[in-house]
Backbone bond lengths (Angstrom), bond angles and torsions (degrees), N, CA, C in turn:
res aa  C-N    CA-C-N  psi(-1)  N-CA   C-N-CA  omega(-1)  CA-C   N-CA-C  phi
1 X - - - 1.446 - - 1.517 108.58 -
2 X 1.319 118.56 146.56 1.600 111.64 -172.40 1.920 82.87 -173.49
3 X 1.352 114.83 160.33 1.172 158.33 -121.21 1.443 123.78 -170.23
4 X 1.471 137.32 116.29 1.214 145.20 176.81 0.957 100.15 -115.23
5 X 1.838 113.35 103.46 1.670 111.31 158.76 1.456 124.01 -118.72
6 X 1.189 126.99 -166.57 1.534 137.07 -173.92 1.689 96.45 -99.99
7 X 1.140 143.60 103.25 1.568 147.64 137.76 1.313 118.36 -93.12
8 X 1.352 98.93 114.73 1.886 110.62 173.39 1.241 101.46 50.04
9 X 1.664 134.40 51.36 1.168 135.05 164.78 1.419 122.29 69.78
10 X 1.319 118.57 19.62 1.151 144.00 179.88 1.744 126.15 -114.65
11 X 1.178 130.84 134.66 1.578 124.70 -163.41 1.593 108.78 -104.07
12 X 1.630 121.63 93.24 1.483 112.70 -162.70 1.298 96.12 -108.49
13 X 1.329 113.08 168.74 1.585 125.84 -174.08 1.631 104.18 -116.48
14 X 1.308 133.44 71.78 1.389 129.94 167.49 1.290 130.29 -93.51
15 X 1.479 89.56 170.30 1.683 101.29 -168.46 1.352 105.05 -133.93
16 X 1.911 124.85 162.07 1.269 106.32 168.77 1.482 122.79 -59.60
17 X 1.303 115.02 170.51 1.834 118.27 -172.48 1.285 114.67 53.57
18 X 1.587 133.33 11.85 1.443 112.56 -175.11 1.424 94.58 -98.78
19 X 1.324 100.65 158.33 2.004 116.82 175.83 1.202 112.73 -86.10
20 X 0.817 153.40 130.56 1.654 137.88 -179.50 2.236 97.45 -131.09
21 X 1.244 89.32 151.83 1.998 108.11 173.73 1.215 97.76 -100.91
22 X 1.312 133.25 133.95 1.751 114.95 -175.56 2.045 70.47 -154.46
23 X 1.587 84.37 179.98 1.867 99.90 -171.61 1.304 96.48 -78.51
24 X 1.103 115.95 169.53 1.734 138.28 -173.51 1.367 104.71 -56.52
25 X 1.593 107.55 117.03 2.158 100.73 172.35 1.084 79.43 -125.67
26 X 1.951 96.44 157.55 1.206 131.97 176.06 1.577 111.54 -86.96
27 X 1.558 94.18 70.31 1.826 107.12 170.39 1.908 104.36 -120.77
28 X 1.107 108.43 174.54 1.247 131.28 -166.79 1.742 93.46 -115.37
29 X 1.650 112.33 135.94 1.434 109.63 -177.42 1.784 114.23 -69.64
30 X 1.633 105.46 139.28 1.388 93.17 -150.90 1.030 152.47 104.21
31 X 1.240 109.32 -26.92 1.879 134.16 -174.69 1.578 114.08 -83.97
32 X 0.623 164.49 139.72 1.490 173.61 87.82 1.414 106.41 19.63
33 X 1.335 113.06 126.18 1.647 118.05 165.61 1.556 103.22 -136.91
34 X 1.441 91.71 125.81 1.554 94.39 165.43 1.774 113.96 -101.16
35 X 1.160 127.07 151.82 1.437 127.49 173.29 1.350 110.39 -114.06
36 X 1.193 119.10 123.63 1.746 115.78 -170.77 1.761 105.63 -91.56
37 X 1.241 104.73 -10.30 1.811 118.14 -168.54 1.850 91.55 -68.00
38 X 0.804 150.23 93.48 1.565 153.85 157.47 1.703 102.39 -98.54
39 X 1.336 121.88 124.59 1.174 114.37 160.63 1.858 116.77 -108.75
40 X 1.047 120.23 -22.82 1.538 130.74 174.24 1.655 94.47 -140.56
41 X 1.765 97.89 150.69 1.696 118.53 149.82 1.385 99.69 -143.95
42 X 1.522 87.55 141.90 1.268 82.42 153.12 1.557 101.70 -143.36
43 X 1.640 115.78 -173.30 1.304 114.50 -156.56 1.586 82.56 -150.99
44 X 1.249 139.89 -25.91 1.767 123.32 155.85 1.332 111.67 -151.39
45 X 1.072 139.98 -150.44 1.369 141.11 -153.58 1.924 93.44 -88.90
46 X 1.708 110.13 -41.70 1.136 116.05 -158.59 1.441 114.58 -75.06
47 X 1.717 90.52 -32.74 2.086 111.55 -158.64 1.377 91.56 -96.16
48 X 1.332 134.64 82.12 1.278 121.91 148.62 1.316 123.40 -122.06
49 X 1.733 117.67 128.30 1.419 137.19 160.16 1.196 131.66 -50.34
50 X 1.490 124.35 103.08 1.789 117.09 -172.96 1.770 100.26 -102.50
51 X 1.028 116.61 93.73 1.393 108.49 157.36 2.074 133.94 -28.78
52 X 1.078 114.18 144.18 1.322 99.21 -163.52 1.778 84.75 -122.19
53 X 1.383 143.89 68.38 1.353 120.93 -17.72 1.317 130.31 -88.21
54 X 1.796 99.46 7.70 1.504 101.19 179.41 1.577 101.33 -130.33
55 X 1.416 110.61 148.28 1.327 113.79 168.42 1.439 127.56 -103.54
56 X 1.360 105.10 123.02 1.686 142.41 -146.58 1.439 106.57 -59.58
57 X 1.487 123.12 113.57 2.057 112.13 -155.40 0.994 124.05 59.23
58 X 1.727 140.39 16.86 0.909 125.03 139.57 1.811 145.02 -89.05
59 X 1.345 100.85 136.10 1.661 83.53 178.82 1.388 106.57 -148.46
60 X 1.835 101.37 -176.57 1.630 95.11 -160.25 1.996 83.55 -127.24
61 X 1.697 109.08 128.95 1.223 105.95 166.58 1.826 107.17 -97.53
62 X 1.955 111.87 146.59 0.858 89.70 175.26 1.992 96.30 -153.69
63 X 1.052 118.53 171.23 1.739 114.74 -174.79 1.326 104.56 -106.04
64 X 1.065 94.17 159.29 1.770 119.30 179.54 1.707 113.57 -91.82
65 X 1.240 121.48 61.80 1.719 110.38 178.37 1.076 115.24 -61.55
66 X 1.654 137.93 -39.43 1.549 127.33 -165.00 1.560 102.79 -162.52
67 X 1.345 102.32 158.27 1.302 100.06 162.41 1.593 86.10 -154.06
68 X 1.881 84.79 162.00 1.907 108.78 -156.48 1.867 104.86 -168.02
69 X 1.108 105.88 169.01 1.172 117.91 156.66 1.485 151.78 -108.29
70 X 0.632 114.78 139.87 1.853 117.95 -144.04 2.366 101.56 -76.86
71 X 0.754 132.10 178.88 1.388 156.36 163.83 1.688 102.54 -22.12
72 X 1.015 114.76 120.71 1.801 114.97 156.75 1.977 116.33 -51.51
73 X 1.302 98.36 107.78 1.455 99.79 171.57 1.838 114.26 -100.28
74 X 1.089 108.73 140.70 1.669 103.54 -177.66 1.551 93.74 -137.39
75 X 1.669 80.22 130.47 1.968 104.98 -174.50 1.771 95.86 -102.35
76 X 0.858 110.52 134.56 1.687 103.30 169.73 1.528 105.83 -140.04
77 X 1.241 123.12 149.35 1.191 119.41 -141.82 1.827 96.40 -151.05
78 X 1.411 122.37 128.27 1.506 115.15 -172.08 1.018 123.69 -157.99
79 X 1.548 121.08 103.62 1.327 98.10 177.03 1.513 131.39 -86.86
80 X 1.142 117.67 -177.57 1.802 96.55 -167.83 1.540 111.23 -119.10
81 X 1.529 119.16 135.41 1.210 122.47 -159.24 1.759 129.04 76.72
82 X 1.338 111.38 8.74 1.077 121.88 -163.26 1.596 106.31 -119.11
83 X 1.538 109.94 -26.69 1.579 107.30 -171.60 1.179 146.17 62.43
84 X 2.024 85.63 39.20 1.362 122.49 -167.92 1.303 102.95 -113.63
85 X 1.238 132.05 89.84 1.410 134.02 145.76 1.389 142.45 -71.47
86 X 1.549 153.14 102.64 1.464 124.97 170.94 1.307 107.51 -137.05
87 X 1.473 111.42 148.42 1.721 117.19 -174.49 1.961 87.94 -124.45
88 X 1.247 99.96 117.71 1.137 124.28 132.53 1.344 133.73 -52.37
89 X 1.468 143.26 152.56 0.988 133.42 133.87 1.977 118.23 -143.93
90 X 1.558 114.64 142.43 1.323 94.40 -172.07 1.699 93.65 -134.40
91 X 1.467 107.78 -176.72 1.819 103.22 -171.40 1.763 79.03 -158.57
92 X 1.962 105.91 107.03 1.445 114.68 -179.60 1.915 92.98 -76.16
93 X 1.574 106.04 146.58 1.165 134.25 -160.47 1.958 70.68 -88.34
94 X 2.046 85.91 158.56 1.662 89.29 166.25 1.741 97.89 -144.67
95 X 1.466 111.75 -175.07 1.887 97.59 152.30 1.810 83.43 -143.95
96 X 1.739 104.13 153.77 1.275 99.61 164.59 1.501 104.13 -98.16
97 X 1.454 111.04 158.98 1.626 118.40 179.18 1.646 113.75 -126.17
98 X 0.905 139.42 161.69 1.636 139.38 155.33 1.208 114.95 -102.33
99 X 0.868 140.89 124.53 1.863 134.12 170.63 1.952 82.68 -80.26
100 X 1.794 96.88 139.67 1.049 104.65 171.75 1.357 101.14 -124.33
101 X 1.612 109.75 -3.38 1.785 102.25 -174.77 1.422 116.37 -157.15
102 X 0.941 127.71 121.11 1.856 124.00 170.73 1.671 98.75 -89.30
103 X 1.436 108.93 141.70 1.214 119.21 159.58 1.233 138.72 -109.24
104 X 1.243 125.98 54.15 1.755 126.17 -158.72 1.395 123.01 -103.94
């Protein structure tokens, strides 16, 4: 059984027990998040739900294990002959989640 929903503006393909890295949500470690955004379920090759774009009572429960920050990125930026140098650097925030439940 697996599930295509909307997380943090993003289109993921889950299943129960999978871990997923998704962008920073405003959960508490531990906490329960449900996502009501479902666009397909299905449950076997035969039983599958196509949202028209969402499908109606379905949802995906999932937990909050951690949240962290991702890799040092450095932007550097120059123009030439001008004696314009600048380095940036930024580190995108993430949270990991578990789906512990599809609801379809």
């Amino acid at each position: 059984m697996f599930a295509i929903v909307d997380i943090a503006g993003f289109q993921e393909k889950v299943s129960e027990g999978e871990k997923l890295r998704v962008p920073t949500l405003d959960a508490e470690l531990g906490k329960k998040i449900i996502f009501d955004k479902v666009m397909l379920v299905s449950k076997s090759d035969d039983d599958v739900k196509v949202g028209t774009p969402l499908v109606a009572g379905a949802s995906v429960e999932a937990k909050v294990t951690e949240h962290g920050k991702g890799d040092k990125i450095r932007v550097f930026k120059m123009k030439k002959r001008k004696r314009y140098r600048r380095t940036y650097g930024h580190r995108q925030g993430y949270s990991d989640i578990e789906v512990t439940k599809i609801v379809g």
